[in-house]
N, C-alpha and C positions, 0 to 999 in steps of 0.2 A: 555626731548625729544632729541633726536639723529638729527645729522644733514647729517646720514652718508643713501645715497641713499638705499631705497630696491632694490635687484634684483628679480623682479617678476619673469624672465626667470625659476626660481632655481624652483619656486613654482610651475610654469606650469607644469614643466616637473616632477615634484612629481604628479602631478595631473594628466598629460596625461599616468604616468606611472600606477595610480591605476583603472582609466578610464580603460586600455588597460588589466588587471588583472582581473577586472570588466568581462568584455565583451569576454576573455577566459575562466571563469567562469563560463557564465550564458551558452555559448556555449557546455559545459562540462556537463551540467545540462540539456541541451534540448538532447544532443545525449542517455542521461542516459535515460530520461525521454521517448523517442522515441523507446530505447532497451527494454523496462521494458514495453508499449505497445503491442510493437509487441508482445514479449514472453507470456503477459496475453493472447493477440489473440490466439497464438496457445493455450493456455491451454483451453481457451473455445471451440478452434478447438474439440480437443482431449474430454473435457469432453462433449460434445453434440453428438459427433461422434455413440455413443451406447448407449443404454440405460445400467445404474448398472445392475450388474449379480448378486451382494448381497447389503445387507443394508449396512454394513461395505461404500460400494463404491457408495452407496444413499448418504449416509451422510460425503463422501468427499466432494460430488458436494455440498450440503445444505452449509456445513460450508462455503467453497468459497464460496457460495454467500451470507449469513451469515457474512461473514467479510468484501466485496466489501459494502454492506449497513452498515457497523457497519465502514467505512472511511465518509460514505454520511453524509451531514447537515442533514438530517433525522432523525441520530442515536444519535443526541446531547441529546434528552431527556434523563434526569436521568435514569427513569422508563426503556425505552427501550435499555439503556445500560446495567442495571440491567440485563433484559429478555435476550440478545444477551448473555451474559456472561452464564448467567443458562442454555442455550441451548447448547454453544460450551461444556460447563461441562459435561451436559447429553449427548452430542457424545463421548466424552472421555471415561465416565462411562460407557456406555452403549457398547460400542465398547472392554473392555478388558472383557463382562462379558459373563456369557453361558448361553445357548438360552434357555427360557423360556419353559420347556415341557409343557405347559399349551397352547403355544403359538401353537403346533404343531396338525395338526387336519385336 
Protein backbone atom coordinates (compact mmCIF):
# COMPACT_ATOMS: atom_id res chain seq x y z
CA UNK A 1 0.00 0.00 0.00
CA UNK A 2 1.17 3.41 -0.98
CA UNK A 3 1.43 6.22 1.35
CA UNK A 4 1.62 8.62 -1.46
CA UNK A 5 -2.13 10.87 -1.43
CA UNK A 6 -4.69 10.33 -4.40
CA UNK A 7 -5.74 13.28 -6.14
CA UNK A 8 -9.39 12.94 -6.46
CA UNK A 9 -9.48 16.41 -8.39
CA UNK A 10 -7.62 14.39 -11.58
CA UNK A 11 -10.79 11.84 -11.38
CA UNK A 12 -13.41 14.49 -11.19
CA UNK A 13 -12.59 16.15 -13.90
CA UNK A 14 -12.28 12.80 -15.92
CA UNK A 15 -15.63 12.33 -14.76
CA UNK A 16 -17.10 15.83 -15.26
CA UNK A 17 -15.53 15.57 -18.69
CA UNK A 18 -17.39 12.34 -19.68
CA UNK A 19 -20.67 13.45 -17.75
CA UNK A 20 -20.37 16.68 -20.23
CA UNK A 21 -19.76 14.23 -23.58
CA UNK A 22 -22.65 12.21 -22.00
CA UNK A 23 -25.11 15.14 -22.14
CA UNK A 24 -23.76 16.45 -25.68
CA UNK A 25 -24.78 13.28 -26.77
CA UNK A 26 -28.03 12.49 -25.71
CA UNK A 27 -28.68 16.29 -26.89
CA UNK A 28 -27.46 15.21 -30.47
CA UNK A 29 -29.75 12.18 -30.22
CA UNK A 30 -32.91 14.14 -29.20
CA UNK A 31 -32.38 16.89 -32.12
CA UNK A 32 -31.93 13.70 -34.48
CA UNK A 33 -34.79 12.08 -32.97
CA UNK A 34 -37.04 15.46 -33.24
CA UNK A 35 -35.77 15.75 -37.17
CA UNK A 36 -36.59 12.23 -38.09
CA UNK A 37 -40.42 12.98 -36.26
CA UNK A 38 -41.19 15.82 -37.95
CA UNK A 39 -39.97 14.49 -41.57
CA UNK A 40 -42.17 11.10 -40.64
CA UNK A 41 -45.04 13.81 -40.12
CA UNK A 42 -44.82 15.28 -43.17
CA UNK A 43 -44.50 11.93 -45.00
CA UNK A 44 -48.00 10.98 -43.50
CA UNK A 45 -48.84 14.61 -44.47
CA UNK A 46 -48.10 13.74 -47.95
CA UNK A 47 -49.35 10.18 -48.02
CA UNK A 48 -52.94 10.95 -46.63
CA UNK A 49 -52.96 13.99 -48.58
CA UNK A 50 -54.79 11.86 -51.88
CA UNK A 51 -55.87 8.81 -52.11
CA UNK A 52 -53.31 6.13 -54.61
CA UNK A 53 -53.96 6.66 -58.34
CA UNK A 54 -52.45 3.01 -58.62
CA UNK A 55 -51.72 -0.09 -56.69
CA UNK A 56 -48.00 0.39 -57.21
CA UNK A 57 -48.73 3.59 -54.74
CA UNK A 58 -51.49 1.58 -52.40
CA UNK A 59 -48.82 -0.49 -51.55
CA UNK A 60 -46.22 2.24 -50.74
CA UNK A 61 -48.52 3.48 -48.27
CA UNK A 62 -49.32 -0.36 -46.94
CA UNK A 63 -45.47 -1.13 -46.71
CA UNK A 64 -45.08 2.23 -44.44
CA UNK A 65 -47.30 1.17 -42.44
CA UNK A 66 -46.31 -2.34 -42.56
CA UNK A 67 -42.82 -1.32 -41.42
CA UNK A 68 -43.98 1.41 -38.60
CA UNK A 69 -45.75 -1.91 -36.96
CA UNK A 70 -43.03 -4.35 -37.87
CA UNK A 71 -40.64 -1.40 -35.28
CA UNK A 72 -43.97 -1.85 -32.66
CA UNK A 73 -43.58 -4.54 -29.55
CA UNK A 74 -46.45 -5.96 -31.39
CA UNK A 75 -44.28 -7.38 -34.25
CA UNK A 76 -41.95 -9.42 -31.69
CA UNK A 77 -43.84 -12.43 -32.53
CA UNK A 78 -42.08 -14.90 -34.62
CA UNK A 79 -45.01 -15.85 -36.63
CA UNK A 80 -45.85 -12.11 -37.37
CA UNK A 81 -42.36 -11.23 -38.28
CA UNK A 82 -42.62 -14.18 -40.61
CA UNK A 83 -46.09 -12.67 -42.13
CA UNK A 84 -44.64 -8.91 -42.31
CA UNK A 85 -41.59 -10.23 -44.28
CA UNK A 86 -43.86 -12.50 -46.76
CA UNK A 87 -46.06 -9.37 -47.28
CA UNK A 88 -43.12 -6.61 -48.04
CA UNK A 89 -41.89 -9.66 -50.50
CA UNK A 90 -45.18 -9.95 -52.26
CA UNK A 91 -45.12 -5.98 -52.71
CA UNK A 92 -41.85 -6.26 -54.30
CA UNK A 93 -42.98 -9.25 -56.37
CA UNK A 94 -45.90 -8.08 -57.25
CA UNK A 95 -44.99 -4.64 -58.07
CA UNK A 96 -42.11 -5.60 -61.05
CA UNK A 97 -44.70 -7.94 -62.57
CA UNK A 98 -47.71 -7.45 -65.40
CA UNK A 99 -50.93 -7.09 -64.70
CA UNK A 100 -52.96 -10.00 -64.68
CA UNK A 101 -55.41 -9.98 -67.88
CA UNK A 102 -57.68 -12.19 -66.05
CA UNK A 103 -57.56 -9.29 -63.66
CA UNK A 104 -59.09 -6.77 -66.24
CA UNK A 105 -62.91 -6.91 -66.64
Amino acid sequence: MSDDPIVLDQHRGMAAQKATEIRRHLAEVRADQKALRERQAELEKVLAAAPAQTWAEAAEKARYLIELFAASPGADDPRRRRLIASVLDDFTRLAGASPDPADRG
